[in-house]
C-alpha positions as CSV (number, residue, x, y, z in Angstrom):
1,X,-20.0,-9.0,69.8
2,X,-16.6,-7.9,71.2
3,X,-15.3,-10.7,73.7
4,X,-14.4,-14.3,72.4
5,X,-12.2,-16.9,74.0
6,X,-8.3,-17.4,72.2
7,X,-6.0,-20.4,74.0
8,X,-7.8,-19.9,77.8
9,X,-8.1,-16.4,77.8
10,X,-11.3,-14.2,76.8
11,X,-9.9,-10.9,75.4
12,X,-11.4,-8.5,72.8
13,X,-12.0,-9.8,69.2
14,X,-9.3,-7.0,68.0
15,X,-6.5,-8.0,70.3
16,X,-7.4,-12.1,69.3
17,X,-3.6,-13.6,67.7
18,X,-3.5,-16.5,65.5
19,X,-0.4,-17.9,63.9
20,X,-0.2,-17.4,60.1
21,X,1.6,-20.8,60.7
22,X,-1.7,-22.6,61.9
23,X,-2.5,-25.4,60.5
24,X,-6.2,-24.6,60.2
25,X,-5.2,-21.4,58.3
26,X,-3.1,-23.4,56.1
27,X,-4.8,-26.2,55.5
28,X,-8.1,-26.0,56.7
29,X,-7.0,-28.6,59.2
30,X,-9.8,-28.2,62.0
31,X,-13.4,-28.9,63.4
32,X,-16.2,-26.7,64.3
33,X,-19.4,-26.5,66.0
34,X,-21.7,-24.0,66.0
35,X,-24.7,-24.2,69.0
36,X,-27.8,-21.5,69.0
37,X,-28.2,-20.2,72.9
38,X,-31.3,-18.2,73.6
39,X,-31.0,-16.3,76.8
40,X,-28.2,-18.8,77.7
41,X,-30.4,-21.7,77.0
42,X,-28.8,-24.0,74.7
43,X,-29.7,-26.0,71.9
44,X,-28.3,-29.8,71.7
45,X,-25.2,-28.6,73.4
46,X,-24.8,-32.7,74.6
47,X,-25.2,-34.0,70.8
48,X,-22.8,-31.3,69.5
49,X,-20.0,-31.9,71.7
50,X,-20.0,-35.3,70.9
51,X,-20.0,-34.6,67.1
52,X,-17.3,-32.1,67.8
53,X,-15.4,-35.3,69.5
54,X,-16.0,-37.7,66.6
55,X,-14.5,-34.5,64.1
56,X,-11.5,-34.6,66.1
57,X,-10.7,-38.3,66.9
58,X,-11.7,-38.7,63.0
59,X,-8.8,-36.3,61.9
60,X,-6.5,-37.6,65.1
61,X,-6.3,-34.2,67.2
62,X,-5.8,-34.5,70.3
63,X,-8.0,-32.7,72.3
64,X,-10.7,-33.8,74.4
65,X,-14.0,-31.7,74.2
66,X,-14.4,-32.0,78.1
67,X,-18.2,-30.6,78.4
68,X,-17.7,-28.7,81.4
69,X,-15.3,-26.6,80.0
70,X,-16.9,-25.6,76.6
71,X,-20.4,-24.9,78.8
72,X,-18.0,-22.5,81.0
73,X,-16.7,-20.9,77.9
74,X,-20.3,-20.8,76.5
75,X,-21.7,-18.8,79.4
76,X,-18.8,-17.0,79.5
77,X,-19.3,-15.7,76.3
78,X,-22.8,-15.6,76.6
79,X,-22.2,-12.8,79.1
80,X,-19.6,-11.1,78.4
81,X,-21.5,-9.9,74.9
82,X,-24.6,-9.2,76.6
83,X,-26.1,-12.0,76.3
84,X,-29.5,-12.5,74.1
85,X,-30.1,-14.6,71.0
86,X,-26.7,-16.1,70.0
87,X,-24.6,-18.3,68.1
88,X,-21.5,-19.5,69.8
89,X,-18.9,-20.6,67.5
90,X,-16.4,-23.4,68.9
91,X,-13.2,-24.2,66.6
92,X,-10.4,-26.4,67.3
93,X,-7.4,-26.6,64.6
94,X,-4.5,-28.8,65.2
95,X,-2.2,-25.9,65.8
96,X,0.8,-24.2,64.5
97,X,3.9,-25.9,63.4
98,X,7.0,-24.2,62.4
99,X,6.8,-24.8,58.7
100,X,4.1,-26.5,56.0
101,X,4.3,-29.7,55.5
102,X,1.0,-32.0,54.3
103,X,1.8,-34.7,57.2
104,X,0.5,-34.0,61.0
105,X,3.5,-32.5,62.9
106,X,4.1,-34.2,66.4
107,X,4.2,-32.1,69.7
108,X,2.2,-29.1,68.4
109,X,-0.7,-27.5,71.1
110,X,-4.4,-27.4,69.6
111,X,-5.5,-23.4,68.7
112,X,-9.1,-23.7,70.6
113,X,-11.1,-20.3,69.8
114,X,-15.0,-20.0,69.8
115,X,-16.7,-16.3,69.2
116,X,-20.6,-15.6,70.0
117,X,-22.6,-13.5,67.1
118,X,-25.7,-12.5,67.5
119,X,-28.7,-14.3,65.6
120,X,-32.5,-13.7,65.2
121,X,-35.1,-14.7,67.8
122,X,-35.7,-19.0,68.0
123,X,-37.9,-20.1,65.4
124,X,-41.7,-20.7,65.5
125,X,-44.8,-22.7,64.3
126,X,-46.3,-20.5,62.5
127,X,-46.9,-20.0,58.8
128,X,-47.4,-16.3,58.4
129,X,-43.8,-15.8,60.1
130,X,-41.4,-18.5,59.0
131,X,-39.4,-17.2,55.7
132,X,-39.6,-20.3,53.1
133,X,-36.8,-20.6,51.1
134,X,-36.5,-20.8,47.3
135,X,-33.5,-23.6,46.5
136,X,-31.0,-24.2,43.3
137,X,-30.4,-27.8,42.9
138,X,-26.8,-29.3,41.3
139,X,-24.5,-32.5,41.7
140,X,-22.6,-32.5,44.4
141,X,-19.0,-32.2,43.8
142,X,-17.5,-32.2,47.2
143,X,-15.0,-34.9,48.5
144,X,-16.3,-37.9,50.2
145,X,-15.9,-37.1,54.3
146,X,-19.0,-34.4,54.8
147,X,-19.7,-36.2,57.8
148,X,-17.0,-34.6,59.1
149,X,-17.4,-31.0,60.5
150,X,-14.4,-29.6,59.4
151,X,-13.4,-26.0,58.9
152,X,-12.2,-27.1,54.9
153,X,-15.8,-25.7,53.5
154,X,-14.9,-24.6,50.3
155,X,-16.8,-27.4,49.0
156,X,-19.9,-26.2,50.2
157,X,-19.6,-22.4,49.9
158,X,-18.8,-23.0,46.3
159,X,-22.6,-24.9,46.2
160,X,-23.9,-22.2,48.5
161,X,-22.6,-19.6,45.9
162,X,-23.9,-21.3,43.0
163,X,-27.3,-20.4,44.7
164,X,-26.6,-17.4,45.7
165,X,-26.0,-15.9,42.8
166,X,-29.1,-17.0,41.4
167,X,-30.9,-15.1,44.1
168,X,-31.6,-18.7,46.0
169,X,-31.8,-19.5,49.9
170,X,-29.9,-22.6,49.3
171,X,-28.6,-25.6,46.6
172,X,-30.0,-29.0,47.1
173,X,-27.2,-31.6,46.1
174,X,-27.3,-34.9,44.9
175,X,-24.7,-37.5,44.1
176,X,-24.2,-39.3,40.3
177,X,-26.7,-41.6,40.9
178,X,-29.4,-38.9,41.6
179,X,-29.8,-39.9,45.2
180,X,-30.3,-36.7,47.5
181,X,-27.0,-36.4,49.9
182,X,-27.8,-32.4,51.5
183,X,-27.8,-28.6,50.3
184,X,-24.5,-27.0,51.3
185,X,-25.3,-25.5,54.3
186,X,-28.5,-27.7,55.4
187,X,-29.8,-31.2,55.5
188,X,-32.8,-32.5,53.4
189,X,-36.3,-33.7,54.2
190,X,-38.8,-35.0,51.7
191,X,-42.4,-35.2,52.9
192,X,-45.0,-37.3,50.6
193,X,-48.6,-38.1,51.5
194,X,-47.8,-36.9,55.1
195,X,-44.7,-39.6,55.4
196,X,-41.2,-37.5,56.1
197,X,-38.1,-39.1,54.6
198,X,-34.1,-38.0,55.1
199,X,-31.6,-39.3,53.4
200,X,-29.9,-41.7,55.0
201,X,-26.7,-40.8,57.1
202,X,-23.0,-42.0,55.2
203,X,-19.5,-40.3,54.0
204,X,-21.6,-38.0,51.7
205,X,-23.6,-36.0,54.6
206,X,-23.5,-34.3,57.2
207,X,-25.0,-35.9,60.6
208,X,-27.0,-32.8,61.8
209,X,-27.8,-32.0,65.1
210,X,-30.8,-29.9,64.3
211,X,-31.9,-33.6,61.8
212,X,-31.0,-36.0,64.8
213,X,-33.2,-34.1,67.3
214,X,-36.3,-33.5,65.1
215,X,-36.3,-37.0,64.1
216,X,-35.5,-38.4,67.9
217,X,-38.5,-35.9,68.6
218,X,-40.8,-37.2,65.9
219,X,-40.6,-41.2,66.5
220,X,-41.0,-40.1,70.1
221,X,-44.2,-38.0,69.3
222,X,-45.4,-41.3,66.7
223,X,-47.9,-39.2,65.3
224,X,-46.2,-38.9,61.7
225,X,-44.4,-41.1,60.1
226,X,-40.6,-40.8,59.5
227,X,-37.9,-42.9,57.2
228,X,-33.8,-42.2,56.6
229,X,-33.4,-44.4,53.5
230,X,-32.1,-43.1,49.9
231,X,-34.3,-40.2,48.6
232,X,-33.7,-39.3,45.0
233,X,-33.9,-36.8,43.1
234,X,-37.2,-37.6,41.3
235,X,-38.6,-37.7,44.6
236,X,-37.6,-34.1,45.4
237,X,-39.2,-33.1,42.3
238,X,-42.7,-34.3,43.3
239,X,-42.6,-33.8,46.5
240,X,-45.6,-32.3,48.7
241,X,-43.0,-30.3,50.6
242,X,-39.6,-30.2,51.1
243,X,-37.7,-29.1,54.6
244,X,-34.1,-28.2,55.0
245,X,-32.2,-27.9,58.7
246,X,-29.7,-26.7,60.6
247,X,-28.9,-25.5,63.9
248,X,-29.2,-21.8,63.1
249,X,-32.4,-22.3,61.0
250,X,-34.3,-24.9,62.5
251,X,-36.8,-26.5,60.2
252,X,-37.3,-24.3,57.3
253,X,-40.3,-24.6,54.9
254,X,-39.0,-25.2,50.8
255,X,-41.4,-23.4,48.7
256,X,-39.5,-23.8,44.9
257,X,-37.0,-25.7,43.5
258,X,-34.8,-24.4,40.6
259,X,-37.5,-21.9,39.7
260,X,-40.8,-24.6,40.3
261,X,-43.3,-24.4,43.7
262,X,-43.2,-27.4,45.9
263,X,-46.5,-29.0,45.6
264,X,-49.0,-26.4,46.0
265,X,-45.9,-23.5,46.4
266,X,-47.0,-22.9,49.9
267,X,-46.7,-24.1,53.3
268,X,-47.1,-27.4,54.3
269,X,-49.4,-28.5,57.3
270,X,-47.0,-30.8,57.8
271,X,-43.9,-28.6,58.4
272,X,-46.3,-26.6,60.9
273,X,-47.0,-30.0,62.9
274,X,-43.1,-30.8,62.8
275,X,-41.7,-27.4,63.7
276,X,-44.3,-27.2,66.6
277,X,-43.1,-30.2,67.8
278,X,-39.2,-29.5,67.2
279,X,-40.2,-25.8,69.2
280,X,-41.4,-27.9,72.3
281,X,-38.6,-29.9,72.5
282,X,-35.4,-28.9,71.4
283,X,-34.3,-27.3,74.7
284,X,-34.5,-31.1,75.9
285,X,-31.2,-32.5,74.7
């Protein structure tokens, strides 16, 4: 993947110049998307531009994510690296200033970059080829604006570590009063006698795109039962099965927690009738 877009321009990724003055170096002070394309078709490119739009009226950039110029950049992109299975990486920070100051400088130009990197082929429902994951679970220490995609994610790759170096896929997080927020790269589903429950969506989460299709797509579908209320932790512990999401992952089958299987440690019938309908579907939005 040797092409990405810089400011207007598409140029390789070793000529790409960013100001060490950027504010998004410097402070983290941007928002990102990041949107699967398989063969240039993309996935909930509508839902993510209007996340990205919410991130940067929320920090007060701005910039207007004008769809028809980030699916120009996308396709551009697409084909210029040879197209494929690919994650296109959009990133707006506010821009550079001529000195670091905490407050947002007046009159500086957004830096708008986005990158494509190749990823594996789109996900399927099938149980002898989905990798489960084995998860860590810990409090979640991060501040109180994860609905916000910004670029700070030190946060969550200090919780991703955590796991990591336990040799886990992911950590589950939940707040002081035991209530389920996310894991640090993923959002949560809990599934108990065949009934599917998310945590419900506030300052402490992330709002998914991969979470808002599958459960648009499931109370379309009607034929299992979904909540978003509070899920605690107690609840994760006894679960049937357990589910985490993304946008590069799709729905992805929990198998232990913290070193115990998820109900019968293998997978669920119920994953398989949710990722088959997710795999349907998700080119719709």
């Amino acid at each position: 993947m040797s092409t990405v877009y810089l400011n207007g321009d598409y140029l390789p990724m070793s000529e790409a110049r960013i100001s060490p003055m950027d504010r998004g170096f410097l402070f983290g002070d941007g928002i990102y998307e990041v949107i699967p394309s398989y063969d240039g078709a993309l996935v909930g490119f509508t839902a993510h531009l209007a996340r990205m739009q919410n991130g940067l009226d929320a920090i007060e950039i701005p910039l207007r994510a004008d769809p028809v110029q980030w699916r120009e950049i996308a396709a551009q992109l697409s084909a210029r690296n040879g197209g494929g299975n690919l994650g296109l990486y959009f990133h707006v920070s506010r821009g550079a200033d001529t000195k670091r100051h905490h407050a947002y400088p007046d009159g500086v130009t957004p830096t708008v970059f986005a990158f494509a990197y190749e990823i594996p082929p789109a996900p399927v429902p099938d149980k002898q080829r989905v990798k489960p994951f084995k998860v860590a679970t810990a409090e979640d220490l991060r501040w109180h604006r994860c609905n916000i995609k910004s670029t700070s994610l030190l946060g969550n790759v200090m919780h991703y570590q955590q796991g990591h170096v336990e040799g886990q896929d992911e950590t589950i997080l939940y707040n002081s009063r035991k209530e389920l927020t996310e894991a640090a790269a993923c959002n949560v589903f809990v599934i108990k006698d065949g009934v599917i429950a998310t945590p419900l969506l506030d300052e402490q989460k992330l709002p998914g795109i991969t979470r808002q299709m599958l459960l648009e797509i499931l109370r379309r579908d009607g034929s299992i039962a979904v909540q978003e209320r509070i899920v605690t932790l107690d609840e994760l512990e006894t679960a049937d099965e357990v589910w985490l999401s993304s946008s590069s992952k799709d729905i992805v089958p929990v198998i232990a927690i913290d070193g115990r299987p998820v109900g019968d440690g293998g997978i669920g019938d119920v994953w398989l009738a949710a990722q088959t309908l997710y795999s349907a579907h998700k080119f719709d939005f």
